[in-house]
C-alpha positions as CSV (number, residue, x, y, z in Angstrom):
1,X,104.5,-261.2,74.7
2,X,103.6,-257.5,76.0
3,X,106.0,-254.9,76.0
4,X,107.1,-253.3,78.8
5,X,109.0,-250.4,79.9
6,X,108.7,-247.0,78.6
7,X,110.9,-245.8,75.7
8,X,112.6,-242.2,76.7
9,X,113.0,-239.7,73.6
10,X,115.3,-236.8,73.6
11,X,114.3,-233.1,72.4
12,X,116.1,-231.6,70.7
13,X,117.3,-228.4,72.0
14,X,120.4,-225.6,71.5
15,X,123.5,-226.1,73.3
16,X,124.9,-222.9,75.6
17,X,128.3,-222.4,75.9
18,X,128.9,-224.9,73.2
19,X,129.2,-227.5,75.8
20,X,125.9,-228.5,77.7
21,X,124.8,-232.3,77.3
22,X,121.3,-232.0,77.5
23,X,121.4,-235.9,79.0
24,X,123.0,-234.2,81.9
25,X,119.8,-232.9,83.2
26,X,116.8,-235.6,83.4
27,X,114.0,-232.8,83.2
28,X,115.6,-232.7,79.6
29,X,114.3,-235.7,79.5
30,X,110.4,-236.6,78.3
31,X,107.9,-239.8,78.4
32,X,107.9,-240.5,74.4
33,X,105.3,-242.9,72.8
34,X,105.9,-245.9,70.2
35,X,103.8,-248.3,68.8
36,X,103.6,-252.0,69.3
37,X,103.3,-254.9,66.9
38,X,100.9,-257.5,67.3
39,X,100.6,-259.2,64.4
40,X,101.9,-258.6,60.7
41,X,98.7,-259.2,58.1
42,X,100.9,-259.6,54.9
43,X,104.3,-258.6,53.9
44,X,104.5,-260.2,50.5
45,X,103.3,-258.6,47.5
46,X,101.1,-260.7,45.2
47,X,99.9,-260.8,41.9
48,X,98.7,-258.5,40.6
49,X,101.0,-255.8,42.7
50,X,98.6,-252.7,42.4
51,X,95.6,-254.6,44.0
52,X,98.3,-256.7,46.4
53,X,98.7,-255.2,49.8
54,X,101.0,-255.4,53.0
55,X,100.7,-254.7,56.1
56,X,100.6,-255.1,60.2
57,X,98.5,-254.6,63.2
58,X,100.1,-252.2,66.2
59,X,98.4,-250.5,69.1
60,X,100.1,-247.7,71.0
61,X,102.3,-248.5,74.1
62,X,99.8,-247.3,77.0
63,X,102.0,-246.0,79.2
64,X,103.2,-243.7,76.2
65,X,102.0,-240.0,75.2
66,X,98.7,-240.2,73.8
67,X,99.4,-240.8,69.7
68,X,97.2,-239.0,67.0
69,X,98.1,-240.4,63.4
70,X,100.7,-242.4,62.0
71,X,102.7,-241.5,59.0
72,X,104.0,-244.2,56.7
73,X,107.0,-243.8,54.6
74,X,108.6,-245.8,52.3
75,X,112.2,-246.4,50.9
76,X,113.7,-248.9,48.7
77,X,115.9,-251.3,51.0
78,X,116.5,-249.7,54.3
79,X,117.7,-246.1,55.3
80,X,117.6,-243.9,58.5
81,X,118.4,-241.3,55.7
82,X,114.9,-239.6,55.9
83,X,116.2,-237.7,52.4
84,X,115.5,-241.2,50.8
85,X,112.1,-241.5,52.3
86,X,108.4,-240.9,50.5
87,X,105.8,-240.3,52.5
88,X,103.0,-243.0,51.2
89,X,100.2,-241.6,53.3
90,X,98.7,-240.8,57.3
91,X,96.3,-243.3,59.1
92,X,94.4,-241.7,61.9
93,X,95.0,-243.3,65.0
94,X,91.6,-245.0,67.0
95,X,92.0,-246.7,70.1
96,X,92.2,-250.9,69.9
97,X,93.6,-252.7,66.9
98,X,95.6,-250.2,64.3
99,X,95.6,-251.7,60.7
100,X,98.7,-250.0,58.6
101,X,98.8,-251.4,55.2
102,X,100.2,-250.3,52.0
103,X,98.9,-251.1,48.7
104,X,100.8,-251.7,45.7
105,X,99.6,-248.8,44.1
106,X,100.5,-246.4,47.1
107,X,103.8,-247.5,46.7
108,X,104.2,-246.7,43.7
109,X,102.2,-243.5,43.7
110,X,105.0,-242.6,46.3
111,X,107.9,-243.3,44.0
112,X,106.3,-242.2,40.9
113,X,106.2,-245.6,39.0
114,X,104.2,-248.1,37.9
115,X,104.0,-250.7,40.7
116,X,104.3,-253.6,37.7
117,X,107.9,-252.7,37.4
118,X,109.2,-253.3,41.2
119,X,111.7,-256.2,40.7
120,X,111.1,-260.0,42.1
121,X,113.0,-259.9,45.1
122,X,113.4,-256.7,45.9
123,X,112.5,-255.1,48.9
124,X,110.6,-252.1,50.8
125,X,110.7,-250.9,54.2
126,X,107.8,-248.9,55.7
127,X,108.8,-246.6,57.9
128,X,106.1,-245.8,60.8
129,X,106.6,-241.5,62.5
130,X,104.0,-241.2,65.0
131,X,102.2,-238.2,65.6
132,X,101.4,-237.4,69.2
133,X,98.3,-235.4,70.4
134,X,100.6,-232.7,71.6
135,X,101.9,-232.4,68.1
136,X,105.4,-233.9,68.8
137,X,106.7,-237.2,66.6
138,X,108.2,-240.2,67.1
139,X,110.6,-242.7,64.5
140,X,113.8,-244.3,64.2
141,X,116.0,-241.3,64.1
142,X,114.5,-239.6,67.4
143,X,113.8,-242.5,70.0
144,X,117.0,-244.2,71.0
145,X,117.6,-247.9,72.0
146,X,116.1,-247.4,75.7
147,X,119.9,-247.0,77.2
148,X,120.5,-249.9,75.1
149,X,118.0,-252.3,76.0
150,X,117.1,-252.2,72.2
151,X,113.7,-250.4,72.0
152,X,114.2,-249.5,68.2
153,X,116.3,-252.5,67.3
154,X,115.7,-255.1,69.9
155,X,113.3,-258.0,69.6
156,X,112.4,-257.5,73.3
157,X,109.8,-254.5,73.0
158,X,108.1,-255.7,69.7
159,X,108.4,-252.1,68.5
160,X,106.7,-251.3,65.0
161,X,108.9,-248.6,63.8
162,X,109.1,-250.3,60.3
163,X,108.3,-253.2,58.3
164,X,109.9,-254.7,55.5
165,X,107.5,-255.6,52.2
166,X,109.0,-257.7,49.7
167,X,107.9,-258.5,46.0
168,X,108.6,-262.2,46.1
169,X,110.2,-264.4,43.8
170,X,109.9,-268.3,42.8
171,X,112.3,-270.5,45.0
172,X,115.0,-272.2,42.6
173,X,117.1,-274.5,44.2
174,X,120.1,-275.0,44.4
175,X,121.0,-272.0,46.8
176,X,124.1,-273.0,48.8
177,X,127.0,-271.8,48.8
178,X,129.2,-268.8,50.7
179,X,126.9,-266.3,52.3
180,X,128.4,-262.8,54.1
181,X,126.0,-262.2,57.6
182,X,124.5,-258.9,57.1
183,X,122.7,-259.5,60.5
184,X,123.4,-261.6,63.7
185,X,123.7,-258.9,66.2
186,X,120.7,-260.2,68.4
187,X,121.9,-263.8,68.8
188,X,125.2,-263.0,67.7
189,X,126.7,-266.5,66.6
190,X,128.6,-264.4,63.7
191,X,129.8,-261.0,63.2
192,X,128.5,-258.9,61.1
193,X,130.5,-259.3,57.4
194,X,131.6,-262.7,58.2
195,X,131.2,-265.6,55.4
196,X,129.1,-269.0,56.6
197,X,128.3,-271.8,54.2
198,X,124.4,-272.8,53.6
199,X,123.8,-276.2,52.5
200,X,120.8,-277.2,50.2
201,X,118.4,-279.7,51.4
202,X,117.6,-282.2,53.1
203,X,114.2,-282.1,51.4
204,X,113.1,-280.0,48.4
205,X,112.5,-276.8,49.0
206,X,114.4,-276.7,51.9
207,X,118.0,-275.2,53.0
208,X,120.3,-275.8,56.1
209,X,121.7,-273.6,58.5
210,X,123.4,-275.2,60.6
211,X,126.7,-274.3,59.7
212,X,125.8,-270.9,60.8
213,X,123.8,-271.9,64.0
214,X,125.5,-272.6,66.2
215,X,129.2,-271.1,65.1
216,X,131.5,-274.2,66.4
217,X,133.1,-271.6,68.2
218,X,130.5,-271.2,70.5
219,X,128.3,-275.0,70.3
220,X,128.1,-277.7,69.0
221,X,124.8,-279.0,66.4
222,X,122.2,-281.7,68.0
223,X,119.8,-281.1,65.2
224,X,119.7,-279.3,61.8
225,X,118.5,-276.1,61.8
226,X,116.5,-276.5,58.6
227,X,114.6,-274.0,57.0
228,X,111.3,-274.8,54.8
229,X,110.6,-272.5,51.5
230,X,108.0,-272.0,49.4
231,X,108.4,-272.5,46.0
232,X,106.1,-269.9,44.8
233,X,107.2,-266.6,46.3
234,X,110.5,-267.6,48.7
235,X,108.0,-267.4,52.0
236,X,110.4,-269.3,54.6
237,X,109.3,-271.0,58.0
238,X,111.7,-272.5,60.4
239,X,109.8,-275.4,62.5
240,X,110.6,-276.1,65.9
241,X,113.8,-277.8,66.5
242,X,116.9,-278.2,68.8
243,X,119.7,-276.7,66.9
244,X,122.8,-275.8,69.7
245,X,123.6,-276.9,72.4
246,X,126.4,-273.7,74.2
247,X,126.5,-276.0,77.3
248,X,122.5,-275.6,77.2
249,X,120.0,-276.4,74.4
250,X,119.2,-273.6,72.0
251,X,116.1,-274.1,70.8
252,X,114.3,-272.3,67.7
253,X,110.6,-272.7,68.8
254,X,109.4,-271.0,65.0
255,X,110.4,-268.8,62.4
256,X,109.4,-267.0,59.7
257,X,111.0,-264.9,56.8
258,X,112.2,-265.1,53.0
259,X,114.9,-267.2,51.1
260,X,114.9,-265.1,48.0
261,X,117.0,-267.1,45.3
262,X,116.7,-264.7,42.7
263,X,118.8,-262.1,44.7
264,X,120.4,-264.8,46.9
265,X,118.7,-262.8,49.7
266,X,118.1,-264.6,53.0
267,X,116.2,-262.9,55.7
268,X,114.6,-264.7,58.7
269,X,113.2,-263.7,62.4
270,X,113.8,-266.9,64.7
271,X,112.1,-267.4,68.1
272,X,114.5,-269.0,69.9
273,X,114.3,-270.2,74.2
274,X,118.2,-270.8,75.7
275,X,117.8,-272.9,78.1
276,X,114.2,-272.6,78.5
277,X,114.3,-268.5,78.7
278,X,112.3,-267.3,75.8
279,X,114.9,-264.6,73.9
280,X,112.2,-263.7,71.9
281,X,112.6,-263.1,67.6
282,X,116.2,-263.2,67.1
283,X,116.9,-261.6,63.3
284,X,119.2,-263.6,61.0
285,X,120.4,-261.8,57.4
286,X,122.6,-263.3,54.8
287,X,123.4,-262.3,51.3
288,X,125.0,-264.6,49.0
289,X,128.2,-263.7,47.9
């Protein structure tokens, strides 16, 4: 799906009088640039992790200023807090398919460690600040949501202002049990910090959502929402199925994420169509509690 729309930034500029809003005047305003993903090559690291790579594919919005380089930066877990970031290195930015991939042994050359030491099931995310030709940059903490249309956070731009790379861990079942949502705010069955139950099963390797889509406040369950794991590195896939019906049928068309057991971690993006509209990846998180 392409994006569309153009994502407005704000300069940052001094106040006079101690009272202007610069949002007050649209020439304050100017066209920004971010990039777009189109496909991730590999967010789990292998074996070993200083040869093992991750990585996705962007290309800059067009209708967006003209971008020079990217800088990636790294951070263990997730923070806006650019304190907490290490720069990992700058890919020059060519017109066409943009490769950004991070090796294990950037990442720890970043963080000053030996890369054999990052922890099964622990995670990384790769923060993307694009350079424009005019000098000016772009990341999470200067381009806003697009008057709340989700540009940053949303799943309906497919903005590539970070990915998440995760040393993977061996799926041990069993994994159910009470889970808190760190996560539902796109299809927003649960809020944020409530507790849902995940069932094991049916099948090996396999764990069931459905008692947290749909919420029985909101539908009722025609099928299981199972989720399929591989046993090697916690690599999840949800196939196709009809899980709610919220007087329509919720479908999720795919998925794709991570159930790690080791840190009772569970992480998934979910396409899912309501009623035949496509709402695009949907982001689920759960942590065991």
């Amino acid at each position: 799906m392409a994006a569309v729309g153009i994502g407005f930034a704000v300069n940052s500029c001094k106040k006079s009088g101690g009272s202007v809003n610069p949002l007050t005047d649209v020439k304050n305003n100017t066209i920004g640039s971010y990039l777009v993903l189109d496909s991730s090559i590999n967010l789990t690291f292998g074996s070993p992790i200083a040869t093992a790579s991750v990585g996705i594919v962007v290309h800059a919005y067009a209708g967006g200023e003209a971008v020079d380089h990217t800088l990636l930066f790294a951070v263990k877990g997730t923070s806006y807090d650019t304190t907490n970031w290490r720069l990992v290195k700058s890919v020059p930015y060519t017109s066409g398919e943009n490769k950004l991939v991070v090796t294990g042994a950037e990442l720890g050359t970043a963080f000053g460690v030996d890369p054999s030491t990052f922890a099964p099931g622990s995670f990384y995310t790769v923060y993307t600040r694009i350079v424009t030709k005019s000098g000016k940059t772009y990341d999470v903490n200067n381009t806003g949501n697009n008057a709340g249309s989700g540009l940053v956070t949303g799943p309906t731009y497919f903005s590539a202002f970070s990915f998440t790379a995760y040393v993977g861990c061996a799926f041990v079942a069993p994994v159910g049990g009470t889970y808190k949502v760190v996560y539902d705010d796109d299809w927003q069955d649960n809020a944020d910090g409530s507790l849902v139950q995940v069932t094991d099963g049916p099948g090996a390797n396999q764990i069931n959502l459905s008692q947290v889509w749909p919420n029985p406040a909101y539908g009722t369950i025609i099928k299981p929402l199972i989720v399929n794991v591989n046993p090697l590195n916690g690599e999840a896939t949800v196939p196709k199925v009809d899980f709610g019906n919220y007087g329509y049928t919720a479908t999720a068309a795919s998925g794709t994420g991570y159930v790690l057991s080791c840190t009772g971690y569970i992480t998934l993006s979910i396409d899912v169509i309501a009623a035949g509209s496509d709402q695009g990846n949907l982001k689920l998180i759960l942590q065991k509690q």
